[in-house]
Short mmCIF file of the C-alpha atoms (twelve columns), coordinates in Angstrom:
data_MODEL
# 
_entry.id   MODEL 
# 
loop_
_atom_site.group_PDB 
_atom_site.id 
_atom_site.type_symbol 
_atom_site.label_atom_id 
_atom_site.label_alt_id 
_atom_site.label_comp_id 
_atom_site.label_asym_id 
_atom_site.label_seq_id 
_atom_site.Cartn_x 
_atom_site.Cartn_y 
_atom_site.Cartn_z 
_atom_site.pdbx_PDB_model_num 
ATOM 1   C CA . UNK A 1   20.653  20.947  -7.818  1 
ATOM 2   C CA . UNK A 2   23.647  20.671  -4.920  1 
ATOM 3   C CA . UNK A 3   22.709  21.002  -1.822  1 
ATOM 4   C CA . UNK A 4   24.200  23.661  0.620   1 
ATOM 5   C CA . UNK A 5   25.830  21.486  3.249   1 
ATOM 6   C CA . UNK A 6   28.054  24.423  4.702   1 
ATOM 7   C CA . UNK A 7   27.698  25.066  8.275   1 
ATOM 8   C CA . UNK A 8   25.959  28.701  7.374   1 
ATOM 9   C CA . UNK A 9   23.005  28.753  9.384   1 
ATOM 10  C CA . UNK A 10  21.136  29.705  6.680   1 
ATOM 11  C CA . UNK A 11  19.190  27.431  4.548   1 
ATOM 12  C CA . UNK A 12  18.250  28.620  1.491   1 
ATOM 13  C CA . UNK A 13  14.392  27.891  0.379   1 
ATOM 14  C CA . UNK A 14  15.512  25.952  -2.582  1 
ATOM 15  C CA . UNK A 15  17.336  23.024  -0.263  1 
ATOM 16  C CA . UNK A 16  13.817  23.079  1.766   1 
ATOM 17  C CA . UNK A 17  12.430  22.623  -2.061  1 
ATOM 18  C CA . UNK A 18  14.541  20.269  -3.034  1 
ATOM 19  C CA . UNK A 19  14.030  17.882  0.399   1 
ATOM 20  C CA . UNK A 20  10.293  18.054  0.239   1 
ATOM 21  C CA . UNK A 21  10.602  16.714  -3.774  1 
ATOM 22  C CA . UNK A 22  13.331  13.936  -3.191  1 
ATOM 23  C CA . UNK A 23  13.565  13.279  0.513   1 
ATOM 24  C CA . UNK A 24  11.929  8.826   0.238   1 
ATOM 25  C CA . UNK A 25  11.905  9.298   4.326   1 
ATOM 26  C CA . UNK A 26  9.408   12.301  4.005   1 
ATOM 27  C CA . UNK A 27  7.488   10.766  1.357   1 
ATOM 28  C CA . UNK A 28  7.301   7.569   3.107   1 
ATOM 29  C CA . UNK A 29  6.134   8.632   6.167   1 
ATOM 30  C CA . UNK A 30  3.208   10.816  4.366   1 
ATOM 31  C CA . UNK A 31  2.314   8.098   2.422   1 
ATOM 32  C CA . UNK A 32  2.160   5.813   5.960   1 
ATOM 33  C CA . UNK A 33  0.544   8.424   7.457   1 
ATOM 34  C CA . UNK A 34  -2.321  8.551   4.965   1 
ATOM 35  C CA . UNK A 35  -2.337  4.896   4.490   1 
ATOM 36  C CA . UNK A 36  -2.458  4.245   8.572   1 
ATOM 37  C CA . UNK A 37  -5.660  6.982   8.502   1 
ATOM 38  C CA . UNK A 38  -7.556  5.410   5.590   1 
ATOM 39  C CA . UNK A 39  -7.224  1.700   7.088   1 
ATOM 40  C CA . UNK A 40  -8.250  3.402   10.827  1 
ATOM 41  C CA . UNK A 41  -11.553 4.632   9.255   1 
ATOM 42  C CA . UNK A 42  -12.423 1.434   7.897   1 
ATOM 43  C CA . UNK A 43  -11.769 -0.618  10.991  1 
ATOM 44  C CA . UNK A 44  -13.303 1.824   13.356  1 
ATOM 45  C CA . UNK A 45  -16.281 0.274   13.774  1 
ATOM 46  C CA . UNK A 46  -14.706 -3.136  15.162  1 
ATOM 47  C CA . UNK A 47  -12.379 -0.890  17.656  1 
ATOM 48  C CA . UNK A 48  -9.673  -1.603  16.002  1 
ATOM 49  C CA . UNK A 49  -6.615  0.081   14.349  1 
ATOM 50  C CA . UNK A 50  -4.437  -0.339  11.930  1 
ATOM 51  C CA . UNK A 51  -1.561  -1.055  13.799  1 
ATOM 52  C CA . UNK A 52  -3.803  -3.388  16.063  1 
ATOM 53  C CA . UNK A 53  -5.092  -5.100  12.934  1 
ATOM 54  C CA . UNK A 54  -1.443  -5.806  12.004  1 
ATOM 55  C CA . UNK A 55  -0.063  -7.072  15.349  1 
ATOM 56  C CA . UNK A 56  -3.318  -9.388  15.632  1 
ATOM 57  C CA . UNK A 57  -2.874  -10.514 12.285  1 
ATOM 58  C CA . UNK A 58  0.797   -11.304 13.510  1 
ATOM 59  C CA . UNK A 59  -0.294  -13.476 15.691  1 
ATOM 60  C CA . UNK A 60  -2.231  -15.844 13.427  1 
ATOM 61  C CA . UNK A 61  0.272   -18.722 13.155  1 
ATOM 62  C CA . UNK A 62  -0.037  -21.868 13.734  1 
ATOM 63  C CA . UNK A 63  2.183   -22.108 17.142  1 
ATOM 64  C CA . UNK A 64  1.990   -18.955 19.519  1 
ATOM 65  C CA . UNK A 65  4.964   -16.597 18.449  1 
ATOM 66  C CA . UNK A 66  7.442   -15.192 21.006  1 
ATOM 67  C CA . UNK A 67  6.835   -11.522 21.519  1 
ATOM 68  C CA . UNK A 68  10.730  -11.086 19.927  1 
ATOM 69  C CA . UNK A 69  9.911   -12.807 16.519  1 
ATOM 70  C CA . UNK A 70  6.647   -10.257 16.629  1 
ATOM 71  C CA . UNK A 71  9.004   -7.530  17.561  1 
ATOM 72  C CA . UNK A 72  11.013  -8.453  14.366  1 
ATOM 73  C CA . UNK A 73  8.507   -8.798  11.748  1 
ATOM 74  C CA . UNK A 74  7.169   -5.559  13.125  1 
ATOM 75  C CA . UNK A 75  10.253  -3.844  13.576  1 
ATOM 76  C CA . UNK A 76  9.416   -2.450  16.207  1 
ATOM 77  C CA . UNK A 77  11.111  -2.450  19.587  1 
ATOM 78  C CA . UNK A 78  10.417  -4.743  21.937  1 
ATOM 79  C CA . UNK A 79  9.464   -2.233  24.591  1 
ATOM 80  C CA . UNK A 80  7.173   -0.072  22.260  1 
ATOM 81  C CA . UNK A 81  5.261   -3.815  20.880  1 
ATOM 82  C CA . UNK A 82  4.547   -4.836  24.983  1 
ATOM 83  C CA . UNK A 83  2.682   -1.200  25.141  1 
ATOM 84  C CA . UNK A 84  1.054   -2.013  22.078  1 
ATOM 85  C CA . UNK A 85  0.008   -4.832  23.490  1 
ATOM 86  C CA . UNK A 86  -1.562  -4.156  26.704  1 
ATOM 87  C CA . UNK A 87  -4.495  -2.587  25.581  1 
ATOM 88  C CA . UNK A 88  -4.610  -5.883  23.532  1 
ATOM 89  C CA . UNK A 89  -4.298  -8.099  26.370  1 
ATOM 90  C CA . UNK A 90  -6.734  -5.582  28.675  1 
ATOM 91  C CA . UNK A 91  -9.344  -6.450  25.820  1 
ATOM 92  C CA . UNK A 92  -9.102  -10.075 25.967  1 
ATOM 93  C CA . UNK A 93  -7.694  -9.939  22.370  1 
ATOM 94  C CA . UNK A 94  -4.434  -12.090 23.365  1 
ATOM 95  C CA . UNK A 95  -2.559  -13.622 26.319  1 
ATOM 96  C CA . UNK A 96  1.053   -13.692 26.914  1 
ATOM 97  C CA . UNK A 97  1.885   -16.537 28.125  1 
ATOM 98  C CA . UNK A 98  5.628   -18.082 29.259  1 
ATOM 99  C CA . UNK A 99  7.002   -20.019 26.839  1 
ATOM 100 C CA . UNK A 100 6.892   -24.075 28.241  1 
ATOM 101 C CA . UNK A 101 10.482  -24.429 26.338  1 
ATOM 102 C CA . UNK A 102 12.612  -21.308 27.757  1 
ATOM 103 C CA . UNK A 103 10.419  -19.614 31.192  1 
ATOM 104 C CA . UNK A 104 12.360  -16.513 30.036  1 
ATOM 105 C CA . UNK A 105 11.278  -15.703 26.624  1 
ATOM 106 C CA . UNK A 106 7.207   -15.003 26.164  1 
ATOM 107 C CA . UNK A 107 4.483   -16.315 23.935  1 
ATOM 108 C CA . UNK A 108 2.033   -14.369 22.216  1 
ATOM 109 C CA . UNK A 109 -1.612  -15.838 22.107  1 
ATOM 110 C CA . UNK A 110 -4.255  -14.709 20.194  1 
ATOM 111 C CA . UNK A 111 -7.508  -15.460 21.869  1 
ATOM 112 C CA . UNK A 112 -11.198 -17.073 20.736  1 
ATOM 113 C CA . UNK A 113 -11.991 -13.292 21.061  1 
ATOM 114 C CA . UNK A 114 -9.072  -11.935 19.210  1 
ATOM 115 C CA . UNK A 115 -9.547  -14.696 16.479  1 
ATOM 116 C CA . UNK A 116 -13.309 -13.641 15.790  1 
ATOM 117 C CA . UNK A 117 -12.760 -9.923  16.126  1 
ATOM 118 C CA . UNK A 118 -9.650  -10.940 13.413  1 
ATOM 119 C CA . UNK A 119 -12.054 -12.557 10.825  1 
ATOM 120 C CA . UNK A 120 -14.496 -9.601  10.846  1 
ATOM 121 C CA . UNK A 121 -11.790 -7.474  10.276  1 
ATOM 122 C CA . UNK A 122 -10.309 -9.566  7.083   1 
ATOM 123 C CA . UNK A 123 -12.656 -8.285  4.993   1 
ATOM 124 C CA . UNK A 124 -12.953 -4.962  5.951   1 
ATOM 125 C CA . UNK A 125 -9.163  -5.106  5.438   1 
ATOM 126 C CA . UNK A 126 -9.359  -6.749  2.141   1 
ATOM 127 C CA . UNK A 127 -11.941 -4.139  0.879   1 
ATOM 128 C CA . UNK A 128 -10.030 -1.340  2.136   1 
ATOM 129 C CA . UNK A 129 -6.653  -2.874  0.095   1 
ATOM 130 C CA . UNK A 130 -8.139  -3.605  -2.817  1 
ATOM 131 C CA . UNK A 131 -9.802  0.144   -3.124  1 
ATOM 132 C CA . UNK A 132 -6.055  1.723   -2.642  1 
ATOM 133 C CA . UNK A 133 -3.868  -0.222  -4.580  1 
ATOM 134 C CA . UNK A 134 -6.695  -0.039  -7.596  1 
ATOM 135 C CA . UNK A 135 -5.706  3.944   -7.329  1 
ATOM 136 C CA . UNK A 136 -2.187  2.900   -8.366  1 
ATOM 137 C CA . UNK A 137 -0.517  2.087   -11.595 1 
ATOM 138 C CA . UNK A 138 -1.038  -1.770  -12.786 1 
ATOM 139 C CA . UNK A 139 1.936   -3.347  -11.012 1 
ATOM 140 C CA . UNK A 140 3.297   -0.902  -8.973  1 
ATOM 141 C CA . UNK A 141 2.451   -1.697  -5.586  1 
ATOM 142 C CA . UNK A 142 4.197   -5.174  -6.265  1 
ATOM 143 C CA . UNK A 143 7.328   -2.938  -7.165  1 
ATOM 144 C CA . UNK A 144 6.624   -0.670  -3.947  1 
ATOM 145 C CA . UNK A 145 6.238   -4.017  -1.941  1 
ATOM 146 C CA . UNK A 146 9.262   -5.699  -3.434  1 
ATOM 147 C CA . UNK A 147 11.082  -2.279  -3.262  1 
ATOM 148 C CA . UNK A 148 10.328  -1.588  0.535   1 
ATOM 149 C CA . UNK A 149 11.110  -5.264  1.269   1 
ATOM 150 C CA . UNK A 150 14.557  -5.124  -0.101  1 
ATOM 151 C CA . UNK A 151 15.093  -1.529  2.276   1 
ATOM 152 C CA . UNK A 152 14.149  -3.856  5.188   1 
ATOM 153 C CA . UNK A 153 16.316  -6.974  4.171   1 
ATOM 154 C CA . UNK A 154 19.369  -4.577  3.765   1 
ATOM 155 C CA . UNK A 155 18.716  -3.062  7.278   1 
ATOM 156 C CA . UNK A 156 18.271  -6.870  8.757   1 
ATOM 157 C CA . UNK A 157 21.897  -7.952  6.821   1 
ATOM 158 C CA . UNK A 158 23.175  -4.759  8.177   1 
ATOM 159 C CA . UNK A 159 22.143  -4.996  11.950  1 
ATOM 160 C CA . UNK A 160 22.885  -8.874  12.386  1 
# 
């Protein structure tokens, strides 16, 4: 099927049809959307969310990482990570510390608190993983891993 890309102003139901079957940014964002909901149920009971879970578990190097390396692995903004991580900081979950090589750029600490509230979460985590991806087919959510990754490396050669 071709889709009508005329400047009518009049979209026929079959290109609306036709997006919601084949559109990958549509899809993607359901399937994050469902994904995000079923891991914010599980860690509910430690406060936590999904997104939290991943920007604490972010943190869990061995040396503090700046908040731009965060905002990279994240890929998110750096603007929309330093909201994300007030509540965060309010919590005692992490510190943000000045970096003792460059005073400009910003270190990202996780904290005693933030380290223990991490390890309860692992396995509520792990749990949570291992019940989704046994709903999929035997080795596709490597190939949905390695697939996604490759999106995100082509963006990264594209952008620097």
């Amino acid at each position: 099927m071709s889709i009508n890309t005329s400047n009518d102003e009049f979209v026929p139901f079959e290109t609306t049809l036709f997006v919601r079957d084949h559109c990958l940014c549509l899809h993607t964002q359901r399937a994050a959307r469902l994904l995000a909901r079923r891991f914010d149920e599980a860690l509910r009971p430690l406060g936590l969310k999904s997104g939290q879970f991943s920007l604490l578990m972010s943190l869990n190097r061995p040396q503090p990482p700046t908040l731009g390396s965060v905002a990279e692995l994240l890929a998110m903004d750096r603007t929309t990570l330093t909201a994300n991580l007030k509540p965060l900081e309010r919590d005692e979950l992490i510190e943000v510390r000045p970096d003792n090589e460059d005073r400009r750029a910003r270190r990202l600490v996780l904290t005693e608190k933030g380290c223990a509230l991490l390890a309860r979460a692992v396995p509520i985590w792990t749990k949570t993983h291992v019940d989704i991806e046994s709903r999929l087919a035997a080795g596709s959510a490597d190939r949905l891993r390695t697939d996604l990754t490759a999106l995100l490396r082509d963006d990264d050669e594209k952008n620097h």
